[in-house]
MOPAC internal coordinates of N, CA, C and O (Angstrom, degrees):
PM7 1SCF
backbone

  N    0.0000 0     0.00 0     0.00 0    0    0    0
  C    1.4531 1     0.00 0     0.00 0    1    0    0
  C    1.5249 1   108.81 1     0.00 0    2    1    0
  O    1.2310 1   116.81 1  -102.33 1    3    2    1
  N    1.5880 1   123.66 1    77.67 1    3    2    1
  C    0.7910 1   119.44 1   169.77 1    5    3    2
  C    1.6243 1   131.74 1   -81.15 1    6    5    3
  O    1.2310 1   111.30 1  -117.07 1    7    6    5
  N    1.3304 1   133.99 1    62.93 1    7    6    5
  C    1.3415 1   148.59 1   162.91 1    9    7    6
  C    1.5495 1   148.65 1   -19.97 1   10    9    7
  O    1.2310 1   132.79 1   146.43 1   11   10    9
  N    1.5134 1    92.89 1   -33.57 1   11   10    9
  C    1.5242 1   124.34 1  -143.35 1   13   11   10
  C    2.0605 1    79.22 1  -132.43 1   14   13   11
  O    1.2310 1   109.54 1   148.44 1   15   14   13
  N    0.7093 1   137.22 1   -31.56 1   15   14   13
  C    1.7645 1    85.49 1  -171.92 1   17   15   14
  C    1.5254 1    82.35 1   110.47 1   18   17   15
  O    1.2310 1   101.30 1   107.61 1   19   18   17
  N    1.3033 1   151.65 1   -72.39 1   19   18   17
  C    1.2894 1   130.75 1  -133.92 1   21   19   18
  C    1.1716 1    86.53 1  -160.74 1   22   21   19
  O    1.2310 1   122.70 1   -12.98 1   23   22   21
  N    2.0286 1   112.43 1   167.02 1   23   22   21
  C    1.0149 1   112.07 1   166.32 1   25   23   22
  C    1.8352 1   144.14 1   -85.37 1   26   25   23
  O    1.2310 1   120.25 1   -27.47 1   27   26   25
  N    1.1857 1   117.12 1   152.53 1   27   26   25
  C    1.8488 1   114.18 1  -147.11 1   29   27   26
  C    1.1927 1    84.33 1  -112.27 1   30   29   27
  O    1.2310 1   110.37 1  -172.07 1   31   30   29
  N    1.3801 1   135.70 1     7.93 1   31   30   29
  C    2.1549 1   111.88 1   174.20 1   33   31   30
  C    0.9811 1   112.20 1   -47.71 1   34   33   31
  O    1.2310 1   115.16 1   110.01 1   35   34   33
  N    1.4254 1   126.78 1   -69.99 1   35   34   33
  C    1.9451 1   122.28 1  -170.54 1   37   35   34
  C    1.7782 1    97.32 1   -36.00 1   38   37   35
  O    1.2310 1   132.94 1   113.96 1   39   38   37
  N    1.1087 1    92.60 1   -66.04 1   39   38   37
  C    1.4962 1    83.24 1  -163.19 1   41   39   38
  C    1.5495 1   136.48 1   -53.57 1   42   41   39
  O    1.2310 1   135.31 1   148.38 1   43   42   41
  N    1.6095 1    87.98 1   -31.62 1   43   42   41
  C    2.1746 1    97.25 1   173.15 1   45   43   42
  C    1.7677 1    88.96 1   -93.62 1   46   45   43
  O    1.2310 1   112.85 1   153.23 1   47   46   45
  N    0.7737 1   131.12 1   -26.77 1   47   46   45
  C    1.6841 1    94.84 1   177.76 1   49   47   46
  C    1.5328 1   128.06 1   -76.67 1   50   49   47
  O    1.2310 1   129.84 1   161.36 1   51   50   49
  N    1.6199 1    98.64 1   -18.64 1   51   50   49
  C    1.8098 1   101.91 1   168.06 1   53   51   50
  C    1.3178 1   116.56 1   -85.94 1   54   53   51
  O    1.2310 1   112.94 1   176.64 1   55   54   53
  N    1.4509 1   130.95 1    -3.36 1   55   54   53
  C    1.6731 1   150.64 1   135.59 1   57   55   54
  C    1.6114 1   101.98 1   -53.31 1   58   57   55
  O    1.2310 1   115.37 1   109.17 1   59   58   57
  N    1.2649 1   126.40 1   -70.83 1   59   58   57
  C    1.2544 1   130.01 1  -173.42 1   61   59   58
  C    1.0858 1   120.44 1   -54.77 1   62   61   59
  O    1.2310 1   116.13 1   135.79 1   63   62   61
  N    1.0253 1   124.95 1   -44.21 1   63   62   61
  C    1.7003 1   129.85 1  -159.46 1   65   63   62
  C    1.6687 1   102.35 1   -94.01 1   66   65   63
  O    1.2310 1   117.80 1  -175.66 1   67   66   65
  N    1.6291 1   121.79 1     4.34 1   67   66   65
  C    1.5559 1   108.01 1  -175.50 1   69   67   66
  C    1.9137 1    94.81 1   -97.88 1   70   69   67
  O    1.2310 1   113.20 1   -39.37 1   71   70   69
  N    0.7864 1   130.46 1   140.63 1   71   70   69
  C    1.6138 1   128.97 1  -134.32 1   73   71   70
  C    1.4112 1    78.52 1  -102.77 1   74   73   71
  O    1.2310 1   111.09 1   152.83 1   75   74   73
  N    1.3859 1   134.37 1   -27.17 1   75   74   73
  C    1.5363 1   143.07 1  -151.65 1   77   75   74
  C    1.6931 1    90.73 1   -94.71 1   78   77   75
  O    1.2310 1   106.84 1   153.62 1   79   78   77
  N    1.1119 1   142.10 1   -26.38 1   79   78   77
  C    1.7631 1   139.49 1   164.26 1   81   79   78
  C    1.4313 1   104.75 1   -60.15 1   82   81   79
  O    1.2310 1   127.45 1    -3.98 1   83   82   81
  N    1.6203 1   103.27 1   176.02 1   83   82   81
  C    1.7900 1   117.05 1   170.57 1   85   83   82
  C    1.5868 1    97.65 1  -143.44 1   86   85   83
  O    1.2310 1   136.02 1   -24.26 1   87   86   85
  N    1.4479 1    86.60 1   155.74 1   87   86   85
  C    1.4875 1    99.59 1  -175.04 1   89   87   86
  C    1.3752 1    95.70 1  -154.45 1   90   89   87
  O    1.2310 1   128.84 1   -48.05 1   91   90   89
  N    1.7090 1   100.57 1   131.95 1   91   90   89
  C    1.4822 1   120.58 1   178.27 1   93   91   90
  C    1.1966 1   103.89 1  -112.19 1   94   93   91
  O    1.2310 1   112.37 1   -33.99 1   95   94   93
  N    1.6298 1   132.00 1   146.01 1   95   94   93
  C    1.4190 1   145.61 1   162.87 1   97   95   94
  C    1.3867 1    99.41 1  -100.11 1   98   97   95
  O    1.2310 1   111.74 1   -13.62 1   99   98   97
  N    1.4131 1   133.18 1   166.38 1   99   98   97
  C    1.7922 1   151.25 1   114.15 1  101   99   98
  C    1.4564 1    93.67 1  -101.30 1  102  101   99
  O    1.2310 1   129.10 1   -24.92 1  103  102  101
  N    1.9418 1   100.07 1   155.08 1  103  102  101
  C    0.6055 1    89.10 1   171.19 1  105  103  102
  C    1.6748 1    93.04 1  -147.81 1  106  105  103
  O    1.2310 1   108.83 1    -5.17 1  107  106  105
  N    1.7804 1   138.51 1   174.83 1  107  106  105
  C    0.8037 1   121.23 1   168.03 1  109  107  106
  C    1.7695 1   102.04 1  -128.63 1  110  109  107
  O    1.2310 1   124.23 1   -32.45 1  111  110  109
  N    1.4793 1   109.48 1   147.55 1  111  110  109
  C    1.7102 1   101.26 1   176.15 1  113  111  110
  C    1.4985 1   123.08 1    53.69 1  114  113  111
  O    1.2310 1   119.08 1  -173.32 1  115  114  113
  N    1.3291 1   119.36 1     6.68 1  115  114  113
  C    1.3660 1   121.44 1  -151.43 1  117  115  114
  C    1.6409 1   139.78 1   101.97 1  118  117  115
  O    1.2310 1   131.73 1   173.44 1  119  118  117
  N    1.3234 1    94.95 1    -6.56 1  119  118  117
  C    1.7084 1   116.30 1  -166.45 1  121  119  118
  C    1.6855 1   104.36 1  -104.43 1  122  121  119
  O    1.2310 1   124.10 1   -47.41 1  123  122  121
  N    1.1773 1   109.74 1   132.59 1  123  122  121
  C    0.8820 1   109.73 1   163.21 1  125  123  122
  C    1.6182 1   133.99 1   -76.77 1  126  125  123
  O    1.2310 1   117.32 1   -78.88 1  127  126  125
  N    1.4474 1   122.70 1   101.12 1  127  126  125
  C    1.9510 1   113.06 1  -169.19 1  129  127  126
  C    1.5580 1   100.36 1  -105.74 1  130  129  127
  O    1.2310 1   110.13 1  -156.26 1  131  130  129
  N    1.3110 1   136.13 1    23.74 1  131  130  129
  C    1.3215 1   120.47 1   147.22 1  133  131  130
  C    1.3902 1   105.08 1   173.86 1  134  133  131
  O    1.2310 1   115.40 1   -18.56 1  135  134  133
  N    1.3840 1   126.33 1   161.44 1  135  134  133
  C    1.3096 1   122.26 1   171.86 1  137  135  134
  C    1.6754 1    88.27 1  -150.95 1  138  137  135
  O    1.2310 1   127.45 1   -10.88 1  139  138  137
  N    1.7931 1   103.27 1   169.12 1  139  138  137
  C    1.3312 1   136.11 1  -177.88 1  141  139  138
  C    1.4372 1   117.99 1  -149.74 1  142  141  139
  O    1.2310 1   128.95 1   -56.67 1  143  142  141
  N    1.3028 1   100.36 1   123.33 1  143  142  141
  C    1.6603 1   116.74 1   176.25 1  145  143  142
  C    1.7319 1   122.88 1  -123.49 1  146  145  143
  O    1.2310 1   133.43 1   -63.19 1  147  146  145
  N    1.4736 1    91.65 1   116.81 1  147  146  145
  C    1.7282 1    92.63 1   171.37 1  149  147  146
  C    1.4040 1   117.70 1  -102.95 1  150  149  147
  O    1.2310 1   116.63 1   -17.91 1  151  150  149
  N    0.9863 1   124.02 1   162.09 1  151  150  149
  C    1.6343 1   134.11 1  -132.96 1  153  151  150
  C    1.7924 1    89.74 1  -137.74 1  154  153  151
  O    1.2310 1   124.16 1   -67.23 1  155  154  153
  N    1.3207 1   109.63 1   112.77 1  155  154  153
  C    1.5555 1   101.65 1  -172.25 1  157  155  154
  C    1.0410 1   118.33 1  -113.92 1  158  157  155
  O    1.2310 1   105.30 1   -64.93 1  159  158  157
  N    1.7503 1   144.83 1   115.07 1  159  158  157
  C    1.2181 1   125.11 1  -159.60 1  161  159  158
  C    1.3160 1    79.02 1  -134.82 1  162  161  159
  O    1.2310 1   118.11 1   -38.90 1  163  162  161
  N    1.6913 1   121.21 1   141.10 1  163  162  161
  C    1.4965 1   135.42 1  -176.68 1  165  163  162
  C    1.2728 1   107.09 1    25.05 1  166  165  163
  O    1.2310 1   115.59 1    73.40 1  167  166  165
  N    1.4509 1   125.98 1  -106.60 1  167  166  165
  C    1.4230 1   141.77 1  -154.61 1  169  167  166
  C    1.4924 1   104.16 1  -122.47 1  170  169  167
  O    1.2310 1   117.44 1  -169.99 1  171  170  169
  N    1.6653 1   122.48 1    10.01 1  171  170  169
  C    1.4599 1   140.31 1   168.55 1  173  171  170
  C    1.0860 1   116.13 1   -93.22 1  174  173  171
  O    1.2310 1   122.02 1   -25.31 1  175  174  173
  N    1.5020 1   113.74 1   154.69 1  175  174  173
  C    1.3736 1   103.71 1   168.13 1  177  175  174
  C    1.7136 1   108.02 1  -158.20 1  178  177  175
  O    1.2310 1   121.20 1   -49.31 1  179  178  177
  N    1.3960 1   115.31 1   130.69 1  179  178  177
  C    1.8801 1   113.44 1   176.17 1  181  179  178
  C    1.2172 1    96.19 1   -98.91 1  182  181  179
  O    1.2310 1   123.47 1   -27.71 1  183  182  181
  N    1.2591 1   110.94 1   152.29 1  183  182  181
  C    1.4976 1   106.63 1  -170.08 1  185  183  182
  C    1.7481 1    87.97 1  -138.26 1  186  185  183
  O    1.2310 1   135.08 1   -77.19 1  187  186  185
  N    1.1315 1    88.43 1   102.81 1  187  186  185
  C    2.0758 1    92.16 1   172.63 1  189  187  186
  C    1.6453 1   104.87 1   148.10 1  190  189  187
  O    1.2310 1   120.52 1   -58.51 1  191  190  189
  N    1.1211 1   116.61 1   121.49 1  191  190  189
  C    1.7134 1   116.25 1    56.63 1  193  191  190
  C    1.3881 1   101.53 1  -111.30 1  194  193  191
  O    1.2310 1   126.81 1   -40.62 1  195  194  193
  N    1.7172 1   104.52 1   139.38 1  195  194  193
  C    1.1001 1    98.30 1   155.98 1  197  195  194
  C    1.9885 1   103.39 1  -146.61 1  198  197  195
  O    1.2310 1   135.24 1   -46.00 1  199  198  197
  N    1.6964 1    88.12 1   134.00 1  199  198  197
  C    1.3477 1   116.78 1  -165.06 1  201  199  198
  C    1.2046 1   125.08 1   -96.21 1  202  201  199
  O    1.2310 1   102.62 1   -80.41 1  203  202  201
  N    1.2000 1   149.45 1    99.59 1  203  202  201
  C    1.4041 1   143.06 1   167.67 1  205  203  202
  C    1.8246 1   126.41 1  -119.20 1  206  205  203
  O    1.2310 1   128.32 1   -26.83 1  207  206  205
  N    1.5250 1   101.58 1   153.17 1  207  206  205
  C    1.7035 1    72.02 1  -172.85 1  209  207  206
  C    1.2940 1   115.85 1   -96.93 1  210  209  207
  O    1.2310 1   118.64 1   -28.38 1  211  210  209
  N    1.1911 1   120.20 1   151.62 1  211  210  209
  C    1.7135 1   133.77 1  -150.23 1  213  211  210
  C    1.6432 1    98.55 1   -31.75 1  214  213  211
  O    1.2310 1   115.19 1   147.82 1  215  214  213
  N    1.7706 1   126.72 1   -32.18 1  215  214  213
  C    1.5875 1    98.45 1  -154.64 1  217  215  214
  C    1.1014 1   107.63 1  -120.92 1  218  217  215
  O    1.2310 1   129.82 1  -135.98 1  219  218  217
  N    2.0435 1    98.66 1    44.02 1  219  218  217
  C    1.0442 1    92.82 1   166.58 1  221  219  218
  C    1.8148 1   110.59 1  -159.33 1  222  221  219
  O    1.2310 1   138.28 1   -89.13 1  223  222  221
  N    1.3611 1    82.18 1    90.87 1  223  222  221
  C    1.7782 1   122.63 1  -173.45 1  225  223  222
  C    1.5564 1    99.93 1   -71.62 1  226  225  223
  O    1.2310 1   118.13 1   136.59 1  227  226  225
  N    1.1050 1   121.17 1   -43.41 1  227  226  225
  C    1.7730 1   105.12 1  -179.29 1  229  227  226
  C    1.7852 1   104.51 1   -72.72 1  230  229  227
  O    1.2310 1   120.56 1   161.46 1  231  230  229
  N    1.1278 1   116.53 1   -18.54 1  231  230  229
  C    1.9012 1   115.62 1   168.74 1  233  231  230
  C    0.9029 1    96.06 1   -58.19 1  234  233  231
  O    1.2310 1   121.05 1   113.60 1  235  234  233
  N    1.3141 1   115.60 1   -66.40 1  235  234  233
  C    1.5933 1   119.28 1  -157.55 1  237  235  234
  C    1.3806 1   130.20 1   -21.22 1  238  237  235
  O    1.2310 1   136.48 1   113.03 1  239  238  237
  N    1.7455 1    85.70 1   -66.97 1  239  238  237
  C    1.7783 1   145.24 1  -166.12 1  241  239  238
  C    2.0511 1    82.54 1   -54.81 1  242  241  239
  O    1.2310 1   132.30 1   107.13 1  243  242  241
  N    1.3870 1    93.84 1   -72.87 1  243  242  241
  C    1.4872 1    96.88 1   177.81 1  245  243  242
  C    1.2257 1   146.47 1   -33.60 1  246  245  243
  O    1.2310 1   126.61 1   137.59 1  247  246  245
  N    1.3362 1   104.89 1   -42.41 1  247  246  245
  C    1.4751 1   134.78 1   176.73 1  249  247  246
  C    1.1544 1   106.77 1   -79.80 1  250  249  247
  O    1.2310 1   118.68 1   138.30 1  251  250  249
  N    1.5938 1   120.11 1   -41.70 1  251  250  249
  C    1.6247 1   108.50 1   179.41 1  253  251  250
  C    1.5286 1   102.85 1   -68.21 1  254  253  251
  O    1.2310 1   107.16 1   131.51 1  255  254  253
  N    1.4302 1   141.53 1   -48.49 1  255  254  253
  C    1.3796 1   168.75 1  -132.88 1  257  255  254
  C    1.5756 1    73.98 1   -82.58 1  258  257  255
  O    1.2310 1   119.77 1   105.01 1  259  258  257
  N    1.0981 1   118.05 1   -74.99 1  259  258  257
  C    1.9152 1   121.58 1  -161.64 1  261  259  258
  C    1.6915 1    92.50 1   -53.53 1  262  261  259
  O    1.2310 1   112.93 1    88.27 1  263  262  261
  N    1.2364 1   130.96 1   -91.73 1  263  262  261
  C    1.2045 1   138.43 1  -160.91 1  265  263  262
  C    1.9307 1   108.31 1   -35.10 1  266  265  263
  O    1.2310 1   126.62 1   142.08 1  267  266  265
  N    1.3114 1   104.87 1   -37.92 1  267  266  265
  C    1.3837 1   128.13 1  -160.00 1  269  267  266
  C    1.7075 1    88.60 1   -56.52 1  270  269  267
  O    1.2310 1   120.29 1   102.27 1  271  270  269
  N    1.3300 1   117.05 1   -77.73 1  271  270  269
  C    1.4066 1   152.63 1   159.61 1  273  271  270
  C    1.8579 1    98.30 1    -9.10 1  274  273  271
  O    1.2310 1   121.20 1   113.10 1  275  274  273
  N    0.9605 1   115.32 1   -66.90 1  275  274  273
  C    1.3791 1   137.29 1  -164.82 1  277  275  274
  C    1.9987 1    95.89 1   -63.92 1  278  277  275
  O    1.2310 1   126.07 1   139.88 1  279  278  277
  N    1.3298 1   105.94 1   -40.12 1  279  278  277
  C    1.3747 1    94.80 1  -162.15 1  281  279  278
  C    1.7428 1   118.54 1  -105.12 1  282  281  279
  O    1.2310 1   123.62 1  -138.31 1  283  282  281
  N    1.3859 1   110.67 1    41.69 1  283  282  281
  C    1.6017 1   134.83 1  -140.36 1  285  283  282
  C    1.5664 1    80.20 1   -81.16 1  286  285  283
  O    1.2310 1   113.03 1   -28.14 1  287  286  285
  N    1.2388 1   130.78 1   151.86 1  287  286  285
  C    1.7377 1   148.89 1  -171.62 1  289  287  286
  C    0.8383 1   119.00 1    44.62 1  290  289  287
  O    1.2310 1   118.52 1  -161.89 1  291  290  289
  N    1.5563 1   120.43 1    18.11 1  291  290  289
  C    1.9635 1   123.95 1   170.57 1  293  291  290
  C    1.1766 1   106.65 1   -95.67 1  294  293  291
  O    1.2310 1   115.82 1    -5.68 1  295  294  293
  N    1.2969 1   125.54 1   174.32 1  295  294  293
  C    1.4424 1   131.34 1   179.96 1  297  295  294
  C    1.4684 1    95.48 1  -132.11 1  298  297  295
  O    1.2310 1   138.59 1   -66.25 1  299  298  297
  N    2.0986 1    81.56 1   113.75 1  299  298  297
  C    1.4797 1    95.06 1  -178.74 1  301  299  298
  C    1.4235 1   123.21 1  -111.01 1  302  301  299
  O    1.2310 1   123.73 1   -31.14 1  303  302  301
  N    1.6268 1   110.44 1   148.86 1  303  302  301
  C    1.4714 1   106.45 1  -160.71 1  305  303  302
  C    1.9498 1    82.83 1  -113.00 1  306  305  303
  O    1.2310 1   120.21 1   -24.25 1  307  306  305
  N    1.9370 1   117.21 1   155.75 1  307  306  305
  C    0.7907 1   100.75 1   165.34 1  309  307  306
  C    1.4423 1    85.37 1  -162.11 1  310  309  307
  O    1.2310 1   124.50 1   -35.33 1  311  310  309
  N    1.7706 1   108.96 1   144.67 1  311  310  309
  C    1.5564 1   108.32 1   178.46 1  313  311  310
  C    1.7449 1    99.81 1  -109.99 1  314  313  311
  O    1.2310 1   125.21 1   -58.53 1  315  314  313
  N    1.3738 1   107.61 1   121.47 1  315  314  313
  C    1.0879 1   104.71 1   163.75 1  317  315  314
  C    1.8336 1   122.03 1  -137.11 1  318  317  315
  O    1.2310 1   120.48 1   -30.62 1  319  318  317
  N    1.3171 1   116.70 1   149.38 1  319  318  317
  C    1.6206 1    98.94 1  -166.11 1  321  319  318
  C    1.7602 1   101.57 1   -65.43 1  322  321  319
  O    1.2310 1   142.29 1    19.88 1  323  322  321
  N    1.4299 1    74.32 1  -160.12 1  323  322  321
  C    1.8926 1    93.00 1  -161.16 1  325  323  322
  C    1.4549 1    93.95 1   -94.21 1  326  325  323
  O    1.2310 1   111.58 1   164.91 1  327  326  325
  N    1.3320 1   133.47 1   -15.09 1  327  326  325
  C    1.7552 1   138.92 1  -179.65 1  329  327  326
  C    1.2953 1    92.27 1   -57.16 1  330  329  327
  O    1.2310 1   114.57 1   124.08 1  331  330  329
  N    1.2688 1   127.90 1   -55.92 1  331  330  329
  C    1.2014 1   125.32 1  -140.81 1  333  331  330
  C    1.4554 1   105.42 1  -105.20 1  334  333  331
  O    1.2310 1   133.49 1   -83.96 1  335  334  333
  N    1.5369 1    91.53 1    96.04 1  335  334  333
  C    1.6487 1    99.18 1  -166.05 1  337  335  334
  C    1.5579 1    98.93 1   -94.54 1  338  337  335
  O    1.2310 1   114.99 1   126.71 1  339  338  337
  N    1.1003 1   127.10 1   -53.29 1  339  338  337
  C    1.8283 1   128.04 1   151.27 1  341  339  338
  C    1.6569 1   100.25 1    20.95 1  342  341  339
  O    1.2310 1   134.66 1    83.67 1  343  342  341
  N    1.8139 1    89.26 1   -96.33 1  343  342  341
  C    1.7186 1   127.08 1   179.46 1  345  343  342
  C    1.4796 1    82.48 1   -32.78 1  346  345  343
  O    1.2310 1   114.90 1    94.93 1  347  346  345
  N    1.3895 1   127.27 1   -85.07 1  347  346  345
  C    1.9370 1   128.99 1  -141.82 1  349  347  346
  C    1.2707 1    91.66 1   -55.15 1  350  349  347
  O    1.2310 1   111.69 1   126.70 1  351  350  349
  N    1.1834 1   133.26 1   -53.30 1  351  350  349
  C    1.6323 1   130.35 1  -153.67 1  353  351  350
  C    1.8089 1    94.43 1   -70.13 1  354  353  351
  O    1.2310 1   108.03 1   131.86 1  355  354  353
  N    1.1043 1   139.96 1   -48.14 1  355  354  353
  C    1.4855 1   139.21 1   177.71 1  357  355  354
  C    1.0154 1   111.15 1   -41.98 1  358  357  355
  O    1.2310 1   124.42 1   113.99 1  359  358  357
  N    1.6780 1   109.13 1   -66.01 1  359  358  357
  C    1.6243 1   114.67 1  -171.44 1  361  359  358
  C    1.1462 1   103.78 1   -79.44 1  362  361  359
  O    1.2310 1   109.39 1   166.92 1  363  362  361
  N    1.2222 1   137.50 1   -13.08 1  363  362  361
  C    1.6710 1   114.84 1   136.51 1  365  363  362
  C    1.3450 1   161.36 1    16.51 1  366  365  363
  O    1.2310 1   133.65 1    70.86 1  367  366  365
  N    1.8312 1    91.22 1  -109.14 1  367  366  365
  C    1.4101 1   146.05 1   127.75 1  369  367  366
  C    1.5913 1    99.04 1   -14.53 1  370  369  367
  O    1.2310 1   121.54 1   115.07 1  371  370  369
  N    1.5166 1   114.65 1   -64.93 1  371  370  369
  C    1.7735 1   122.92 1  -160.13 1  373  371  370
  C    1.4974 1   101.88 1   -61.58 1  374  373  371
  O    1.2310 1   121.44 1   141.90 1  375  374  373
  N    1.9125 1   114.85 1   -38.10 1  375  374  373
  C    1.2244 1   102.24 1   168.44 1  377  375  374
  C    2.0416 1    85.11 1   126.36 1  378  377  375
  O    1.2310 1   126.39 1  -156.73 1  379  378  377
  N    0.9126 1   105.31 1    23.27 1  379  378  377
  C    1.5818 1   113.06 1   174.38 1  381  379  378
  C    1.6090 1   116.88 1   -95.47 1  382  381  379
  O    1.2310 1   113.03 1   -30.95 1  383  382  381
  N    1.4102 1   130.78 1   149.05 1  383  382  381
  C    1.3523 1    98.47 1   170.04 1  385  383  382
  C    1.4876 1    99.22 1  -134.15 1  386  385  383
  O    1.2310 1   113.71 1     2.66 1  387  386  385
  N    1.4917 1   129.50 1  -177.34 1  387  386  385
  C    1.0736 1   143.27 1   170.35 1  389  387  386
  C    1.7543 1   123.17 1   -51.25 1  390  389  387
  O    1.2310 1   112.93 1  -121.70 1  391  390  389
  N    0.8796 1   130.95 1    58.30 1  391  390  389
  C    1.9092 1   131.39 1  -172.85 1  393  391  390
  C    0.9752 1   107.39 1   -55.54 1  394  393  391
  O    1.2310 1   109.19 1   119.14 1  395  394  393
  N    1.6845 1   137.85 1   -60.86 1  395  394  393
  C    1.3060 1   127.98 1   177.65 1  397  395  394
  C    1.4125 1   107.54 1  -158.40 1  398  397  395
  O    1.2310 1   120.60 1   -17.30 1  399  398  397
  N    1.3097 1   116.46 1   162.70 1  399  398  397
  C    1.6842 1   126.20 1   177.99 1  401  399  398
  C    1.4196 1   111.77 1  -105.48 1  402  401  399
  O    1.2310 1   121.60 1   -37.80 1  403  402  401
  N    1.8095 1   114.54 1   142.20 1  403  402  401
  C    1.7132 1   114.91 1  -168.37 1  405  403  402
  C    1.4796 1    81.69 1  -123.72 1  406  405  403
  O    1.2310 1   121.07 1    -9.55 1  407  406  405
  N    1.3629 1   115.56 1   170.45 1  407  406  405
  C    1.4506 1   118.43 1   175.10 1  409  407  406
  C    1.6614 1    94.80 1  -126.23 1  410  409  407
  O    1.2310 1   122.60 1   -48.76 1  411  410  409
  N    1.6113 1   112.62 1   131.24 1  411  410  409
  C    1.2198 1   116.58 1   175.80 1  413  411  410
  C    2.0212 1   113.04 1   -69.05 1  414  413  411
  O    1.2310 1   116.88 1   -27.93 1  415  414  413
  N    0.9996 1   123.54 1   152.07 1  415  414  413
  C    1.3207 1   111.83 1   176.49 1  417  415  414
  C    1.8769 1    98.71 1  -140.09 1  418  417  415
  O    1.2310 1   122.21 1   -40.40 1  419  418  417
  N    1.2712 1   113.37 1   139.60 1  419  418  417
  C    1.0452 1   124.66 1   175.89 1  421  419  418
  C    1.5834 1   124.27 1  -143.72 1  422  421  419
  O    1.2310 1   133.28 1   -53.74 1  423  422  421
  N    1.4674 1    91.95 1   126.26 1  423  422  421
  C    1.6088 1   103.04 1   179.68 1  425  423  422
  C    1.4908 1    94.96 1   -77.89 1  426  425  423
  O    1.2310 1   126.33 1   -46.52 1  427  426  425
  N    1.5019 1   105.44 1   133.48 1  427  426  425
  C    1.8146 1   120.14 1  -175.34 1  429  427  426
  C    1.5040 1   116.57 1    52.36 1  430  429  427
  O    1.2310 1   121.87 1   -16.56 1  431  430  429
  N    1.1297 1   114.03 1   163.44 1  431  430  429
  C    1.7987 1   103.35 1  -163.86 1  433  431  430
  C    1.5255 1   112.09 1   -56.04 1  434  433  431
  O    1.2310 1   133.62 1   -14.42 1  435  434  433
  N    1.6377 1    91.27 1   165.58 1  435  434  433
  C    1.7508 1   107.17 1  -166.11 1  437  435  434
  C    1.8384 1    96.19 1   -68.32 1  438  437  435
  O    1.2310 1   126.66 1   -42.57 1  439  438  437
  N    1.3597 1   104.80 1   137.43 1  439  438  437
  C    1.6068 1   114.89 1   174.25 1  441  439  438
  C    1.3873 1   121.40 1   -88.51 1  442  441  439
  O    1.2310 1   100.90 1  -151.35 1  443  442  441
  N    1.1019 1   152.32 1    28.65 1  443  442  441
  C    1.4283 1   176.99 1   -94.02 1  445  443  442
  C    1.6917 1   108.53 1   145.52 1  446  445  443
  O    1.2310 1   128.39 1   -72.50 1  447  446  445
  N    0.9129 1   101.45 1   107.50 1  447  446  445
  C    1.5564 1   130.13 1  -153.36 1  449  447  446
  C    1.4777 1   113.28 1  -144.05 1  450  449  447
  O    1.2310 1   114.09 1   -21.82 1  451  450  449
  N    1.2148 1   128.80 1   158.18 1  451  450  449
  C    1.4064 1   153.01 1  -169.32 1  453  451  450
  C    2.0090 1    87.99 1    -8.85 1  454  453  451
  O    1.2310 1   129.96 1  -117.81 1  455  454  453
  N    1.2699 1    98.40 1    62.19 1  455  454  453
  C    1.7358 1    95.07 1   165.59 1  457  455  454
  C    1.6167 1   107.11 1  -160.75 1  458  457  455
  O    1.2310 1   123.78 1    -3.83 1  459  458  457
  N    1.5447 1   110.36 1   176.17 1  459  458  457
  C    1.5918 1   119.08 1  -162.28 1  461  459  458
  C    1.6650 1    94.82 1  -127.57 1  462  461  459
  O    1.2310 1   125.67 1   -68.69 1  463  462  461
  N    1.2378 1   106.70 1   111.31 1  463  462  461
  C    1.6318 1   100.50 1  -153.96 1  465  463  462
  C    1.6515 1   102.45 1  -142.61 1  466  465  463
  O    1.2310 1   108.72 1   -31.86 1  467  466  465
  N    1.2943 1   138.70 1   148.14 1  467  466  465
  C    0.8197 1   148.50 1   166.18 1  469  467  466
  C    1.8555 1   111.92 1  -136.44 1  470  469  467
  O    1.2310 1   125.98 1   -50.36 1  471  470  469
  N    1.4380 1   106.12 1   129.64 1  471  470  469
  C    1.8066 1   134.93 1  -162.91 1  473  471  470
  C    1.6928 1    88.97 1   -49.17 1  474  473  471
  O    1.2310 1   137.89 1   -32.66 1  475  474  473
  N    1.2026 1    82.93 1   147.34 1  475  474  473
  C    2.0381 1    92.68 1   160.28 1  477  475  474
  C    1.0908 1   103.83 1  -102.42 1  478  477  475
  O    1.2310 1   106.70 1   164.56 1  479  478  477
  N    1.2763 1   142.34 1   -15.44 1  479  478  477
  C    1.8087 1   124.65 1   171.80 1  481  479  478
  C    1.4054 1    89.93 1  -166.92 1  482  481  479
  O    1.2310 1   120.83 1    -2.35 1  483  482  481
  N    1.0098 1   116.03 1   177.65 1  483  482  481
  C    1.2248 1   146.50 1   176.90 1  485  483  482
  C    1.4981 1   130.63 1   -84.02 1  486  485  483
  O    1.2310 1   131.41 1   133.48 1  487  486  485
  N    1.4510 1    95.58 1   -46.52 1  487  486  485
  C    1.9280 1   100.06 1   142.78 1  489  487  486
  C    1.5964 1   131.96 1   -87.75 1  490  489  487
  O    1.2310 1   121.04 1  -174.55 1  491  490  489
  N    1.1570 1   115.61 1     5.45 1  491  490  489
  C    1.5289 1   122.52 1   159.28 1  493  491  490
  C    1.2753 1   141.21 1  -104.91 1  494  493  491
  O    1.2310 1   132.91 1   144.27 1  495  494  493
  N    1.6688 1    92.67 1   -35.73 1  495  494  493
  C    1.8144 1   107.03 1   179.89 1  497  495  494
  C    1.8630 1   107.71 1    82.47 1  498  497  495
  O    1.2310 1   120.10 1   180.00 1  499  498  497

């Protein structure tokens, strides 16, 4: 699932490898079409990246729904754009609300493309 323009190992395997995070797959036929990772620090929690490809909004929906479930009396932070009204209306629903808005800025066009995606932090994207 290349998404982003470049490759993201360093970055999901030092997400991956802290035993104290979660990480959800879908998958179809064998393929992987999206995954989601929350980031757990004490009684915190970032909840992203989570990746799916655009046409497929009930993964998504799912994957947030599973992880969502999993992270019940934490206080969860999650950046996701304003496209993805799907994602906003869920975490919603979950009981999250709006704290503040960042504006993405990009030198040469935006690299996030034909996918349903929500940022892993705020200093990474």
């Amino acid at each position: 699932m290349a998404h982003f323009g470049a490759n993201r190992q360093k970055l999901l395997e030092s997400v991956l490898l802290n035993k104290n995070n979660l990480c959800y797959i879908s998958t179809i036929n064998n393929k992987i079409v999206g995954y989601v990772i929350a980031k757990i620090f004490n009684e915190m929690v970032e909840l992203g990246p989570l990746i799916c490809n655009v046409n497929r909004i009930k993964e998504a929906v799912l994957l947030l729904k599973t992880i969502l479930d999993k992270l019940n009396g934490l206080e969860v932070f999650a950046y996701v754009p304003k496209k993805e009204t799907t994602l906003l209306h869920l975490l919603c629903q979950a009981g999250l609300k709006e704290e503040f808005r960042v504006m993405r800025m990009f030198c040469g066009p935006a690299v996030t493309k034909n996918c349903i995606y929500t940022a892993e932090s705020l200093e990474r994207g």
